[in-house]
C-alpha positions in Angstrom: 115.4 69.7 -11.2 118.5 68.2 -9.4 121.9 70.2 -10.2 124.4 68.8 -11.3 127.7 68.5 -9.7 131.3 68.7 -9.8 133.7 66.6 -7.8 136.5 69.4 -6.5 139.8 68.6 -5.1 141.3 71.8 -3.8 145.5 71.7 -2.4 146.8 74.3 -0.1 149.6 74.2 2.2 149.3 72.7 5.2 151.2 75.7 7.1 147.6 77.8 5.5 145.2 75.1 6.5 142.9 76.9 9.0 143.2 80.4 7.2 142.2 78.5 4.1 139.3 76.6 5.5 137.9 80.1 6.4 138.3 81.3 3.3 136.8 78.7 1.3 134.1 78.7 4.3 133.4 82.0 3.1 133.2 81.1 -0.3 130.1 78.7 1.3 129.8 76.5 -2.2 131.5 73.4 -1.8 130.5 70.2 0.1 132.8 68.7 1.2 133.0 64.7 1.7 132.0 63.3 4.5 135.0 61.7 6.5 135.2 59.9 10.2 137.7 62.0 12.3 138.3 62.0 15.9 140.2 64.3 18.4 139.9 65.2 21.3 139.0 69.2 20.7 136.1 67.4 18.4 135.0 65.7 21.1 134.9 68.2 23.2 132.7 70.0 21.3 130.6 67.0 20.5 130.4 66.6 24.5 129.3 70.8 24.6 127.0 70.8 21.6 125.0 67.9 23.6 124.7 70.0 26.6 123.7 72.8 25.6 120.7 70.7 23.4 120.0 69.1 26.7 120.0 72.7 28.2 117.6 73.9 25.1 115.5 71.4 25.7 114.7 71.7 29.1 114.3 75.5 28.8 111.6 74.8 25.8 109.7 73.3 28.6 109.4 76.0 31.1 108.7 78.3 27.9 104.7 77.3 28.0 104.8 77.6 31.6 106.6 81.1 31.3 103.8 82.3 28.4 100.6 81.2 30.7 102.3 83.1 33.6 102.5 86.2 31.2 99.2 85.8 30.1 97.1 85.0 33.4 96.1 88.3 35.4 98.3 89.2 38.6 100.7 86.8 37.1 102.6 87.9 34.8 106.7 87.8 35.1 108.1 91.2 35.4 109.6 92.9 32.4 113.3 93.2 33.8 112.9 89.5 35.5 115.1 88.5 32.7 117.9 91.0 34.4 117.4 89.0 37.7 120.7 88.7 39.9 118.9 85.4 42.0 120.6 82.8 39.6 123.3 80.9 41.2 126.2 79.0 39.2 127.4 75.6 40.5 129.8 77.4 42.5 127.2 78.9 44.6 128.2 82.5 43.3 125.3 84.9 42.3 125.6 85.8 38.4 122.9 87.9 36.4 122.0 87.5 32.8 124.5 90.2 31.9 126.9 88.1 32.3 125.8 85.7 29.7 126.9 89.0 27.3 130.5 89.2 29.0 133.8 88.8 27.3 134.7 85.2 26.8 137.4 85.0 30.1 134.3 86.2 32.2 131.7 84.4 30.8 128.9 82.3 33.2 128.8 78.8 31.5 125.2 79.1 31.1 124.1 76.0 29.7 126.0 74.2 32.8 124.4 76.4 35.0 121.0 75.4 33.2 122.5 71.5 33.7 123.1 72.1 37.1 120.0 73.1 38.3 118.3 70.0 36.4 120.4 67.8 38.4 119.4 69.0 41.5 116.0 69.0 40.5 116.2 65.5 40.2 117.7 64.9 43.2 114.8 67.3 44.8 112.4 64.7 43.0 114.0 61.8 44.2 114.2 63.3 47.8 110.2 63.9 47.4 109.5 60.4 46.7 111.5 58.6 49.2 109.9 61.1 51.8 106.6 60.4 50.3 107.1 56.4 50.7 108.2 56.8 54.3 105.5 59.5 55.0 102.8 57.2 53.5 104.3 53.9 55.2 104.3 55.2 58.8 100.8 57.3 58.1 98.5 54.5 59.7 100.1 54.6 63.1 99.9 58.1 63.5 102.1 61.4 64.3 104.7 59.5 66.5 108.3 60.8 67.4 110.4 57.3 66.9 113.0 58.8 69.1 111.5 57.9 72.1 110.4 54.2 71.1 114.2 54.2 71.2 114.8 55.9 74.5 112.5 53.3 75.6 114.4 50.7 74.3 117.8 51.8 75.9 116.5 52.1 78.9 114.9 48.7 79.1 112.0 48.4 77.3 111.2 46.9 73.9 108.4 47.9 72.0 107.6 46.2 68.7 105.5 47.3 65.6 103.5 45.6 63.7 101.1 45.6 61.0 98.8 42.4 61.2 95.5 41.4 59.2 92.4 40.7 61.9 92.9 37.0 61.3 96.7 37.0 61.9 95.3 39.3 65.4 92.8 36.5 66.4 95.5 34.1 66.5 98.3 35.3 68.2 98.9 33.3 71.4 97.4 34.0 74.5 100.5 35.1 76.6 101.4 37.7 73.8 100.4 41.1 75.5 99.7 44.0 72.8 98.1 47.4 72.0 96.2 48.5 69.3 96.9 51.5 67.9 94.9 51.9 64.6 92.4 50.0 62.5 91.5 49.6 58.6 89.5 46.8 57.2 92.8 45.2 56.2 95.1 46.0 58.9 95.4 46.6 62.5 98.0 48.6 63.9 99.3 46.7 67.2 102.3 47.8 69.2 103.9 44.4 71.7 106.2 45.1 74.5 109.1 43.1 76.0 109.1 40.8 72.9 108.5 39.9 69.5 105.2 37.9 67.8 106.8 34.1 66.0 106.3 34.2 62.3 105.6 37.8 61.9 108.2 40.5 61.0 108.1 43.8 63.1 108.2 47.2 61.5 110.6 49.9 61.5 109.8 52.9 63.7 111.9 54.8 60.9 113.8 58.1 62.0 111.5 60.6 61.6 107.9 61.6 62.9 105.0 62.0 60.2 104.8 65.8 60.8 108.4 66.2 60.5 108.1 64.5 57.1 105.8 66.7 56.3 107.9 69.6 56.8 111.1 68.0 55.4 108.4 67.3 52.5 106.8 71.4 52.6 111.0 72.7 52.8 111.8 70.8 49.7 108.8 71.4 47.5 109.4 75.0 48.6 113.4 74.6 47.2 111.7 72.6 43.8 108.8 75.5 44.0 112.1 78.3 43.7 113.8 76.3 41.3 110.8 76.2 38.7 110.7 79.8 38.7 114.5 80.4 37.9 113.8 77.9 35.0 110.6 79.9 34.1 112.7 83.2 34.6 115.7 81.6 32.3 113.6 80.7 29.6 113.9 83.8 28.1 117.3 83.3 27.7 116.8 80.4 25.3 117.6 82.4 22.4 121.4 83.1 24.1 122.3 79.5 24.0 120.4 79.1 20.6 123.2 81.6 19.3 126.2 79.6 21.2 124.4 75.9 19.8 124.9 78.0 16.1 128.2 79.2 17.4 129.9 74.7 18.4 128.1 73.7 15.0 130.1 75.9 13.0 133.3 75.0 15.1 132.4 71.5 14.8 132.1 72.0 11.2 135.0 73.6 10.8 137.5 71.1 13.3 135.7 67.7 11.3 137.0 69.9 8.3 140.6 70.5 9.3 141.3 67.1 10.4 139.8 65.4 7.5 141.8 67.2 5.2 144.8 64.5 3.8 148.0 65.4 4.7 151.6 64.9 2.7 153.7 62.6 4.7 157.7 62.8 4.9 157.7 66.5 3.9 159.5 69.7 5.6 157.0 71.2 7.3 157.1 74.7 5.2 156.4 72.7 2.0 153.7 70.4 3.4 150.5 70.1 1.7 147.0 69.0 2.5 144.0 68.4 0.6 140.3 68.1 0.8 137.3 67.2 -2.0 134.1 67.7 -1.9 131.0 68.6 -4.3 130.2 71.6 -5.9 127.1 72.7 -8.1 128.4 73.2 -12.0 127.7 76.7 -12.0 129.5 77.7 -9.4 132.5 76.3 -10.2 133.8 79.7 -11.4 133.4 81.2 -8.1 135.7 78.9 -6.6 137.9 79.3 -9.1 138.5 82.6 -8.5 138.9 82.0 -5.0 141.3 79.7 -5.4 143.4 81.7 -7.7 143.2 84.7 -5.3 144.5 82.6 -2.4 147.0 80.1 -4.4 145.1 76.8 -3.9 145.4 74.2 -6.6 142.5 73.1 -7.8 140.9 70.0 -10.3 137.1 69.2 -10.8 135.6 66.7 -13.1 132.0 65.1 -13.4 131.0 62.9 -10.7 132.6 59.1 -11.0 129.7 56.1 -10.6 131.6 55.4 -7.6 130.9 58.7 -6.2 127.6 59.7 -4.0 127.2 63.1 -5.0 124.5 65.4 -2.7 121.5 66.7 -4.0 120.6 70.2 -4.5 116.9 70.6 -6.4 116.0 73.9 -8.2 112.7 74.5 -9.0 109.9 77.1 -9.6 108.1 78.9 -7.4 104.8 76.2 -8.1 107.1 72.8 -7.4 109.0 74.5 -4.7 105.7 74.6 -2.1 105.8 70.7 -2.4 109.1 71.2 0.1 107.8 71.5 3.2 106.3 68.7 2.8 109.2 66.5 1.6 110.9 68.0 4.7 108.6 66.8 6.7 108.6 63.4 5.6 112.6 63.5 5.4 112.5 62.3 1.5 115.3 63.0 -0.6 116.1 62.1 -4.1 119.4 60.2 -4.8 121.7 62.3 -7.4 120.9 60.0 -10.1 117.4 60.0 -9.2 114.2 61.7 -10.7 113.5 65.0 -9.4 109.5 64.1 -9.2 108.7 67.4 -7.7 106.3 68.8 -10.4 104.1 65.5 -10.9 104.4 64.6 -7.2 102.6 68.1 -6.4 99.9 67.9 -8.9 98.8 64.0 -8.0 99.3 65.0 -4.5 96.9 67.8 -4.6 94.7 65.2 -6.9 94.8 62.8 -4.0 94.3 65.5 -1.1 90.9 66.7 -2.9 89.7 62.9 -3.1 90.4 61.7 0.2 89.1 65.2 2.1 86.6 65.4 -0.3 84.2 68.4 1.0 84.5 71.7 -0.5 83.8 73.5 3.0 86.6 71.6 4.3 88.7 72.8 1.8 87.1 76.4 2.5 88.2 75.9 6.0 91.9 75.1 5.2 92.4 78.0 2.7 90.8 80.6 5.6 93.8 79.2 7.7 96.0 79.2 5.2 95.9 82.7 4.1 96.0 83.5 8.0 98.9 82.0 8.7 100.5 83.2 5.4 99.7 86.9 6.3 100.9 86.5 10.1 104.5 85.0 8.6 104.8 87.8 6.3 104.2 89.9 8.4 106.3 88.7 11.2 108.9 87.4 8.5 108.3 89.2 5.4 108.2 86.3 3.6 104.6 84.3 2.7 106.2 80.6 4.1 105.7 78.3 0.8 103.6 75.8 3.7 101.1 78.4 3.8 101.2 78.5 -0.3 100.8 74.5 -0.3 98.2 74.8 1.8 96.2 77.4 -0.3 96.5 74.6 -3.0 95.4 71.6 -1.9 92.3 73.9 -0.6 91.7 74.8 -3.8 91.9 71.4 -5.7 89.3 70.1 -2.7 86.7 72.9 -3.0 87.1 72.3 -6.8 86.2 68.5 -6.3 83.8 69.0 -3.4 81.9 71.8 -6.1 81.6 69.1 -8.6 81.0 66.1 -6.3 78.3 68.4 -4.8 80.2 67.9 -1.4 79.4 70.8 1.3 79.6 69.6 4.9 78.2 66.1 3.4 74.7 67.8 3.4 72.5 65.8 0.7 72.1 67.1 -2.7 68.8 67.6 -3.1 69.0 70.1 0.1 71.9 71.8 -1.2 71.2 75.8 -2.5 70.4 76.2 -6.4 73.6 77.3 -6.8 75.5 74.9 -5.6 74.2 71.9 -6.9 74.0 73.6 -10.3 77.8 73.6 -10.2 77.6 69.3 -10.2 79.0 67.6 -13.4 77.0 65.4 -14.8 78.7 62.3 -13.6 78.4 62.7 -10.1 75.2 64.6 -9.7 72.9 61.4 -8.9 70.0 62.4 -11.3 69.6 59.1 -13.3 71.9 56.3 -15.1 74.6 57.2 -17.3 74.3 56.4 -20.9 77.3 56.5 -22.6 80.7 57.7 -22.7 81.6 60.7 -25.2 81.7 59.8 -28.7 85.4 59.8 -28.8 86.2 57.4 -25.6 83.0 54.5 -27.2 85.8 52.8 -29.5 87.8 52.3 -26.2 85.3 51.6 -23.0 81.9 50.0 -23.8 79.7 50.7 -20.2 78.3 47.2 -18.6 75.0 45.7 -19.5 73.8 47.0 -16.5 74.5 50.4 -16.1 74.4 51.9 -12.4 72.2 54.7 -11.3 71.7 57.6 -8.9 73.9 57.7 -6.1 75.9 54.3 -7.1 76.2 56.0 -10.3 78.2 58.5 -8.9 80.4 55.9 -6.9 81.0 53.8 -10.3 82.3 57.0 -11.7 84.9 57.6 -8.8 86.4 54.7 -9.0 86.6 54.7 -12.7 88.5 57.5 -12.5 90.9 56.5 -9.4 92.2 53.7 -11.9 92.5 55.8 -14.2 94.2 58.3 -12.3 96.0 55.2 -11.7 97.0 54.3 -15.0 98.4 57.9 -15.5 100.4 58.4 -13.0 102.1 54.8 -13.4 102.4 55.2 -17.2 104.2 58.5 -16.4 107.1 56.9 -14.4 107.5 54.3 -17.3 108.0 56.8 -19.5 110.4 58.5 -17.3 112.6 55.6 -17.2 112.2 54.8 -21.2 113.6 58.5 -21.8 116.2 57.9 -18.8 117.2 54.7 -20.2 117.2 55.9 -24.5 119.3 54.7 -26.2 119.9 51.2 -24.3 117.8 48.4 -25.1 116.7 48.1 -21.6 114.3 51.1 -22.6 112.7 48.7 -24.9 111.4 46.9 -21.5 110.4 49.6 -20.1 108.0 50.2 -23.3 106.3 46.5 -22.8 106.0 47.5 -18.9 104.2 50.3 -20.1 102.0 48.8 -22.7 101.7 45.8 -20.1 100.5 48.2 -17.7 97.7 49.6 -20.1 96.4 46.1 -20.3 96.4 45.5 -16.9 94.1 49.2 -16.4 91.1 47.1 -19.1 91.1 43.9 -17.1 90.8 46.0 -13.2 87.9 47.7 -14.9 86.3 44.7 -16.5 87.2 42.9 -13.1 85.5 45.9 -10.7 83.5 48.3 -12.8 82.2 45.8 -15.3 83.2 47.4 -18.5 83.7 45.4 -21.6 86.9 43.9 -22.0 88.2 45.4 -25.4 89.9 43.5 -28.1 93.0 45.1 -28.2 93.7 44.4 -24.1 95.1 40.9 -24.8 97.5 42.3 -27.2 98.9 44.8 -25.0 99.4 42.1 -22.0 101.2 39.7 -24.3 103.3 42.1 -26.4 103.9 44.0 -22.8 105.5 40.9 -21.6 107.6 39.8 -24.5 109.1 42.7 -24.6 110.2 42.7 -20.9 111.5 38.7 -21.2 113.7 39.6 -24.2 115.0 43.4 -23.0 114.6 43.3 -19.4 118.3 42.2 -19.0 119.8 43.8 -21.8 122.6 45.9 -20.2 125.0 44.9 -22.1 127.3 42.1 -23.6 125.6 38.9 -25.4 121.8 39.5 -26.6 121.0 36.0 -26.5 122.9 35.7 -23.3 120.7 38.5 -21.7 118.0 36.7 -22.6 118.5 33.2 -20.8 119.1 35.5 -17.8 115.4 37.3 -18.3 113.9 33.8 -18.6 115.7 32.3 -15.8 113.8 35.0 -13.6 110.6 34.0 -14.3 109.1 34.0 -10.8 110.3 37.0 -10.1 108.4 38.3 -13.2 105.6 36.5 -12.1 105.7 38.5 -8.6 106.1 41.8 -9.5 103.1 41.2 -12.7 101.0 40.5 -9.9 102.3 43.7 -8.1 101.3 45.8 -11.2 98.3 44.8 -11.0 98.1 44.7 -7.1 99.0 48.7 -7.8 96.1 49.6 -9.9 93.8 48.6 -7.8 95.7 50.1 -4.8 94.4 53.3 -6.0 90.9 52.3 -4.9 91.6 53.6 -1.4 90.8 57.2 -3.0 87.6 56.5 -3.5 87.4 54.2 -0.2 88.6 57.0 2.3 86.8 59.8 0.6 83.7 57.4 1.1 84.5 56.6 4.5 85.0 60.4 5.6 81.6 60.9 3.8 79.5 58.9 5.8 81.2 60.0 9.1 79.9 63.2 7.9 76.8 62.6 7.4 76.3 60.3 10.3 77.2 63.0 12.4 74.7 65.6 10.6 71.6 62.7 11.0 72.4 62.9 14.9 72.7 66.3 14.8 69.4 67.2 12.8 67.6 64.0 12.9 64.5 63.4 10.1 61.9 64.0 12.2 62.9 67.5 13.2 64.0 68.9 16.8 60.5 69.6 18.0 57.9 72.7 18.1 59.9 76.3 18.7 60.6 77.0 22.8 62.9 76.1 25.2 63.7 72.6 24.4 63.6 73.4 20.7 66.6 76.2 21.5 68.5 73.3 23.7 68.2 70.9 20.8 69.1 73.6 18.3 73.0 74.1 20.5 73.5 70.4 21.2 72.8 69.6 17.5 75.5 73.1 16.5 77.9 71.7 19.2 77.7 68.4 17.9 77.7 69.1 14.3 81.3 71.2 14.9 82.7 68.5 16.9 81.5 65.6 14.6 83.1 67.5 11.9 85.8 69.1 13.3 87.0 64.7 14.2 86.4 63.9 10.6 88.7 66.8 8.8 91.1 65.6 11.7 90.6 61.8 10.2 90.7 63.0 6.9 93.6 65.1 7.4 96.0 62.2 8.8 94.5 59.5 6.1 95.9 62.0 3.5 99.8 61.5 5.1 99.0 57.6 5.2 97.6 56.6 1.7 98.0 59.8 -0.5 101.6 60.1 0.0 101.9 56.0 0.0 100.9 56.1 -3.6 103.1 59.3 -4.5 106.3 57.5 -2.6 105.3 53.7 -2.8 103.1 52.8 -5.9 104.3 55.9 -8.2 107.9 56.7 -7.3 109.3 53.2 -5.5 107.5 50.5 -7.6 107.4 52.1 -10.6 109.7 55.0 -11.1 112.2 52.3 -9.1 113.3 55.2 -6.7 115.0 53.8 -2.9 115.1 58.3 -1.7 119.1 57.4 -1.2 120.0 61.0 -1.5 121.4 63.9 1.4 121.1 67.1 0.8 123.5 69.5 -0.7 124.9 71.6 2.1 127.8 73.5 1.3 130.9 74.4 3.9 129.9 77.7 4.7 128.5 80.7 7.4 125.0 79.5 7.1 123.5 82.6 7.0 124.9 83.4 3.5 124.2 79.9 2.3 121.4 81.1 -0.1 121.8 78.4 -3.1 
């Protein structure tokens, strides 16, 4: 559910400001409006909270580096290199990682140091690749010292360089005297004394000789060599400018607070006050209260104005609560005046994860991980981390459907064990036509003339119920909005939206799954309608007024009709992807295991047996990969798009609640 909040002004004078910001930081309940301020302390920290994210960064990626040096025999970084004195600050000066620890007036500015090193690094890079060019453009004419080409030349004789194709050789005029160095298919390396060749451009001797290159080159892949092990070695210190990152966000929390507090103008300065607001949870109003009657603060709180954008703090059970990693993860928040869709979003979520994965070994597969990496968090953590708990889920909605799909690896059903294909329902077991649906569903859907059979049989029945999964779900967020909207008349739309909606669910599956159109349909679609062209604009003011306006927006109507039904049928892609995933399955176990066997027991029989286990894994291994991925495109699509946006009319405008306080006791 989504709290609700309090807007909170809070007074205290100004000569108290910083003392009271601490306080109330203590207090860690109220969030406090978001203002733009500038200064230049803020932006100083701004500048120092950037480098030492830079520094972070760069650190993360020596981190791998650092672990596979551990890891590999005779390699492995020595226990007190983290104690190292070989790290040198900007000013050349040798500093060890104690010094990171040191009081504040002694401290080594680490994440500079870490900035430092970076920029030479770069420069080292650079170096490399200039030297590289010039190493690779003098290569063809050999290990030359280009000092004495100009010794030569100051003492009288000119010697010109140049690269020429055979052609351009074969017609240089026949007074031109030169030497060929070098040849290559394309180029031949000539050398002409006393003058230069018309038309063609000579080529710098450079400064340097090829093998002193290559020791300039050697010196400062050594220096980049030295530098990649103090970056290695300082890894370990990631967790010391982790703290000091911590450290700038809470001052940079607390300096946007102090200067966006408002300020009495034209006052002594011993009676000067300044304010601040915020947002505050309704049930924790007390506590600030009582703080601000311990500490003399005046302070007012009232509901939330329309005009106001309160945050969002959701509360929910332990069973809604594992839907929040992955709302995290897709960076979806509710707006305050929202729907708090966590509940229904986890259960057609885990509906939709079982379709589209659709094999019950796959979901075996993702519980075994999931307990694993539940037990290694608790027990690194003590905590079992609520992605691990989502995970153990959605396993276990998908080895529910793969049991009663008869879905195991896609292996057919006829060579599936007793057991298992015991535990198929009746609809999708493939055994012959179905007859009829139960005696209390015949009054609503009559089958088609021609009913389908075996395997299709099981296909017609999936998609019957992805529409009417469908018509569920949507249904649901109509009936969220009537009870949201009760007691206006705009709830009265809402109602022929929802009946409009059941009217649109008989005509998909007389459209698709040939079932018989029933009576009642037509009425639902017109009396839907009618009921959205008189109440869709009634918010208000003159009935018949609000009327003209619904039938001025006709077209619109129109459009989003069409979307309802373009909606219903969206839910289609359950059944498509599952299918899709299904045959990759399978295709990969025909390879693997083709019909006509691997061949008579021996050798070749034992090589066909691996390639087929090797390919079977792999083939498999790709398609949970697939599967996995087309469950973030289309099963959270129809949570977020169909369900929540188009129906449920939700934009996810929110932030999240996060109070002015020391984080670590932010527990709300």
């Amino acid at each position: 559910m989504i709290v609700p909040m309090k807007k909170v002004s809070l007074v205290v004078m100004d000569k108290y400001r910083e003392i009271s910001l601490k306080k109330l930081r203590e207090t860690g309940v109220l969030h406090l409006e978001k203002k733009n301020v500038s200064s230049d302390t803020l932006a100083q920290l701004l500048n120092r909270k950037a480098g030492i994210e830079s520094a972070i960064g760069l650190l993360q990626l020596y981190a791998a580096k650092a672990k596979a040096q551990k890891r590999a025999p005779g390699q492995g970084i020595p226990a007190d290199h983290k104690r190292s004195t070989d790290f040198i600050n900007s000013e050349g000066v040798p500093f060890s990682a104690e010094a990171l620890d040191a009081p504040d007036g002694k401290r080594v500015e680490f994440f500079r140091h870490i900035l430092n090193m970076e920029d030479k690094r770069k420069s080292l890079q650079e170096k490399v690749s200039v030297l590289s060019r010039e190493q690779a453009r003098i290569k063809g004419w050999g290990d030359f010292d280009p000092r004495d080409i100009q010794f030569l030349k100051e003492n009288g004789v000119d010697l010109y360089l140049y690269e020429l194709t055979p052609k351009a050789l074969k017609s240089l005029p026949a007074g031109i005297p030169y030497i060929a160095i070098a040849k290559t298919k394309a180029i031949v390396y000539v050398v002409v004394p006393g003058g230069e060749v018309p038309g063609e451009t000579p080529v710098e001797a450079g400064k340097q000789s090829f093998s002193e290159i290559d020791g300039l080159l050697a010196g400062v892949r050594g220096e980049l060599a030295r530098l990649d092990s103090q970056f290695i070695a300082l890894s370990f210190r990631k967790d010391a400018l982790e703290q000091e990152l911590e450290a700038v966000l809470a001052q940079i929390e607390f300096q946007t607070a102090s200067e966006g507090m408002g300020t009495l103008e034209d006052a002594p300065a011993q009676s000067t006050v300044s304010w601040l607001s915020g947002f505050i949870p309704g049930d924790k109003i007390d506590l600030l209260r009582q703080t601000a009657g311990e500490n003399g603060w005046a302070l007012v709180w009232d509901d939330p104005s329309p005009s106001d954008n309160p945050p969002t703090l959701l509360r929910n059970g332990p069973v809604a609560r594992t839907l929040q990693p992955l709302l995290s993860f897709l960076g979806t928040v509710p707006g305050y005046r929202e729907f708090d869709i966590s509940p229904s979003y986890l259960l057609f979520f885990s509906v939709f994860f079982a379709m589209i994965l659709g094999d019950a070994a796959y979901g075996a597969l993702i519980m075994g991980a999931a307990l694993a990496l539940g037990f290694v968090m608790k027990k690194k953590n003590g905590v079992f981390p609520d992605v691990a708990k989502l995970l153990l889920l959605l396993s276990s909605t998908t080895i529910v459907w793969g049991t009663i799909t008869g879905s195991w690896f896609m292996i057919p059903h006829n060579h599936l064990p007793l057991f298992l294909s015991a535990l198929i329902l009746p609809p999708f077991n493939n055994v012959g036509p179905m007859v009829e649906f139960p005696l209390f569903l015949q009054n609503v859907f009559r089958l088609p003339a021609e009913v389908p059979a075996d395997e299709y049989k099981t296909r017609w029945s999936i998609m019957f119920l992805c529409f009417t999964i469908a018509i569920t779900q949507l249904v649901l967020a109509r009936g969220k909005r009537i009870l949201r909207l009760l007691p206006s008349l705009a709830a009265v739309a809402q109602v022929g939206w929802l009946l409009f909606m059941l009217g649109l669910y008989f005509l998909v599956l007389t459209m698709l799954l040939g079932v018989a159109f029933p009576d009642f349909a037509p009425w639902l679609l017109g009396a839907g309608l009618a009921l959205v062209l008189v109440f869709s604009e009634q918010h208000g003011g003159n009935f018949l007024v609000n009327v003209g306006k619904s039938f001025a927006g006709l077209f619109p109507l129109f459009l989003k009709t069409v979307s309802c039904f373009a909606d219903i049928i969206s839910y289609i892609r359950l059944f498509a992807v599952g299918l899709a995933g299904a045959m990759i399955g399978l295709t990969f176990n025909q390879m693997a295991f083709p019909a006509e066997g691997l061949g008579a027991f021996g050798l070749m029989f034992v090589v066909r047996m691996a390639l087929a286990v090797v390919l079977v894994v792999f083939g498999h291994a790709l398609n949970l990969a697939l599967a996995s991925l087309s469950v973030i495109v289309h099963g959270v699509r129809l949570n977020l798009l169909e369900y929540a946006g188009n129906h449920l009319e939700m934009e996810w405008s929110g932030y999240a609640y996060n109070p002015f306080a020391l984080k670590q006791k932010n527990k709300l």
